[in-house]
Structures are given as C-alpha cells and as structure tokens.
Legacy VTK file of the C-alpha trace (Angstrom):
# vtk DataFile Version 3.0
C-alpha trace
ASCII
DATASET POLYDATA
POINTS 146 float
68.890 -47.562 -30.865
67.154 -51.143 -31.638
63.603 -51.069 -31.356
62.091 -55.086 -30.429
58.655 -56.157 -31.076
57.317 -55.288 -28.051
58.328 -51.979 -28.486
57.120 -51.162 -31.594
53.874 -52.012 -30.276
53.718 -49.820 -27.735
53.878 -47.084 -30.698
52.129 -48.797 -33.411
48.512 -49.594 -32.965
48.227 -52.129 -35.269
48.492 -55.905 -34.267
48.895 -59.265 -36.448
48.646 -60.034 -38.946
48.794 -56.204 -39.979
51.521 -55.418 -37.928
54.158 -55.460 -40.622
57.469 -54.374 -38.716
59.177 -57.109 -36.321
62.382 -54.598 -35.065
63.255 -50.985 -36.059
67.394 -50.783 -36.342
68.094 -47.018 -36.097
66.029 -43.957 -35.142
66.152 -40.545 -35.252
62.407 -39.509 -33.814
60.638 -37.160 -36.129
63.416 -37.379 -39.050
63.695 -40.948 -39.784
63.845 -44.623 -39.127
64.999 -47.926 -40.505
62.957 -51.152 -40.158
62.900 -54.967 -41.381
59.600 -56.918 -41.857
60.915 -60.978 -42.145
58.746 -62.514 -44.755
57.907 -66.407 -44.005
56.226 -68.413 -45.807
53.644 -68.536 -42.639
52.253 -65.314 -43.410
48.608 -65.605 -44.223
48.632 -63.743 -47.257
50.476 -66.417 -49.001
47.710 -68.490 -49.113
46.075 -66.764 -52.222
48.809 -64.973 -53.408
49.753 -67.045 -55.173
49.680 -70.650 -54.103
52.743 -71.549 -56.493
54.043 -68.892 -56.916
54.128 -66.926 -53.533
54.925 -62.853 -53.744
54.454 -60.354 -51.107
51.326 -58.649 -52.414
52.139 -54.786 -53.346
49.430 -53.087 -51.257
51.334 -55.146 -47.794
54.850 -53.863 -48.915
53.987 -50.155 -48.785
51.911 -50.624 -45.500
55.298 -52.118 -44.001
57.131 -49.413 -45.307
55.023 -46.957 -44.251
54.908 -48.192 -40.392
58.588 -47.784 -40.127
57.974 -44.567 -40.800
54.919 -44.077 -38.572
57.699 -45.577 -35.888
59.643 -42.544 -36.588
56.377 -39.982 -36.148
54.990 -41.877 -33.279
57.640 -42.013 -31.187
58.073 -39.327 -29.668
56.165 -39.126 -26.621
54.115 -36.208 -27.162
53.002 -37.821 -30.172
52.360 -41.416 -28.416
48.499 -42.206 -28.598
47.871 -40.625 -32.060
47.430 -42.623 -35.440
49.252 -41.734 -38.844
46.729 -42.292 -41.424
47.444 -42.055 -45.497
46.482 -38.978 -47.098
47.704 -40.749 -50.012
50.648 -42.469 -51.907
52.582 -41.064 -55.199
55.913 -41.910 -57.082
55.051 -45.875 -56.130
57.703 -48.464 -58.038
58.184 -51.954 -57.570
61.425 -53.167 -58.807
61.844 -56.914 -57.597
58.869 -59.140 -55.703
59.356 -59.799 -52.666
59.350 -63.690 -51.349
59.211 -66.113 -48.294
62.538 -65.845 -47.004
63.224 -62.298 -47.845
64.003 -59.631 -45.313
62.398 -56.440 -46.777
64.371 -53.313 -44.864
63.379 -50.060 -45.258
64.760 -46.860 -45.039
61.850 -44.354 -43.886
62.253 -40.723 -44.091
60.422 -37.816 -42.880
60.176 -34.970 -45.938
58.222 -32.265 -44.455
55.515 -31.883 -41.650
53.041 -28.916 -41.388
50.260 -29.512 -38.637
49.229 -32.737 -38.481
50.223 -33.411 -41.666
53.286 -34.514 -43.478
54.990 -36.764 -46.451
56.910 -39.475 -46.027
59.457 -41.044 -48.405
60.815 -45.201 -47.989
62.771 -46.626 -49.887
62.220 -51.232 -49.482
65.483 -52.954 -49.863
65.930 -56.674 -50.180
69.214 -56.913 -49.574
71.250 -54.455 -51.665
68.224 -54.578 -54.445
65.556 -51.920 -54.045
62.372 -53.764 -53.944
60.070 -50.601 -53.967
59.858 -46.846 -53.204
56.949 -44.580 -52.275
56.101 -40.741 -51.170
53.272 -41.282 -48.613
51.162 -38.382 -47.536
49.803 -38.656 -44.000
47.542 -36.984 -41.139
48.489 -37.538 -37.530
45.052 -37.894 -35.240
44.288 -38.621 -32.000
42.108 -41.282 -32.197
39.210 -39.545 -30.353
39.391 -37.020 -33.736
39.207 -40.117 -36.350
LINES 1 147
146 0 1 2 3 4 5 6 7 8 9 10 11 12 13 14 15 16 17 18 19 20 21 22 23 24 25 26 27 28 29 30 31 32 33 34 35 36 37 38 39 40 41 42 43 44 45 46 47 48 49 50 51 52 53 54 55 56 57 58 59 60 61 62 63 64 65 66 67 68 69 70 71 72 73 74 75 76 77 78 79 80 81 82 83 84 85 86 87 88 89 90 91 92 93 94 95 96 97 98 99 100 101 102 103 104 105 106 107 108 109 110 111 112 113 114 115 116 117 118 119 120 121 122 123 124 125 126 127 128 129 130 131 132 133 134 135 136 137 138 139 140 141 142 143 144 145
C-alpha cells in the first residue's frame, strides 16, 4: 500500500517545513513502515547549514525517520487523532551526510509497545548506504492529554 502526501497528513500532524515524509511505500499498521523524505536543495534548512557545503542537519534526519514510524503507529484508526511524542533516542549513528538530491528511505520498525508507550527502531538508507540508525522511545497522547 502507497501512502501520498495527502495522506500522510491526514495521520501526521505536523505540516511544512517539519513535515519530513513526502510518500510512505509499504505498511504494515502497528508493526512497521517504509518512507522516503526527497531532499532539495529548496529546503530551508540549507540556508545555514552550511551555505557551501549543504548537509541535512542530524537532528532533521531522525525526526524524518521517526515520522515514518509514527505513520506506522498512527494509522490505525483507533489511534487517528493522537500524537507520538519522543521519550527519547539511543543507539544514534550517522554513517554518510545526507545532501540535496538525496532520497533518504527509511525502514521504520515497531520493537515493543506497552500502554501508550513503545520503542521504535529506523534504519535511513541513501540508496544502498545506511545514512543513520536510531532506537526512539515514544508516548502516544491524545492531544487533549499533552
């Protein structure tokens, strides 16, 4: 199943320029989900970092690899509505920067849940070159409980 922009945002709540996921490529709700963020040399970020040099800065990699994987807890419907926050990030590696004209996909997959709370693994691929990996720990809220 191919998620499209306008989908995504139906079960994200972010918007640009934070919304860091333009199509989700496979699903499987509540176990997993693979997304690409296209990085252009439009985005905003690239402004200041760094004029000549530019490179996807490392805190905006792990928040696109973490909202594929939100995609996969938000969408099913009973969870539609709620927000997956961090809890917190561990086992974080960078292994290549990530440029304007790079499609960072990521492999997102669901580790555990208890509650409202879970952990996360993705794994960022440019290509067939893993760009970064990260455990994310997360709460899911309805936003009236934020």
């Amino acid at each position: 199943m191919v998620l499209e922009i306008t989908d995504i945002m139906k079960i994200l709540p972010h918007r640009p320029p934070m919304l860091l996921v333009d199509r989700i490529t496979e699903i499987d709700p509540f176990k997993s989900a693979t997304g690409i963020k296209n990085v252009t040399m439009n985005e905003p970020f690239f402004v200041g970092h760094f004029p000549d040099h530019p490179i996807m800065p490392g805190v905006l990699i792990l928040e696109a690899m973490a909202q594929v994987g939100g995609v996969a807890m938000l969408y099913p419907e009973e969870n539609r509505g709620k927000i997956a926050m961090f809890g917190g990030m561990e086992n974080i590696k960078f292994k290549r920067p990530v440029v304007p004209g790079d499609q960072l996909v990521t492999k997102a997959h669901i580790v555990k849940v208890r509650g409202e709370f879970g952990l996360l693994h993705c794994d960022g691929y440019v290509g067939d070159q893993l760009a970064a990996s990260a455990d994310f720990k997360f709460a899911m809220r309805k936003e009236e409980n934020m």
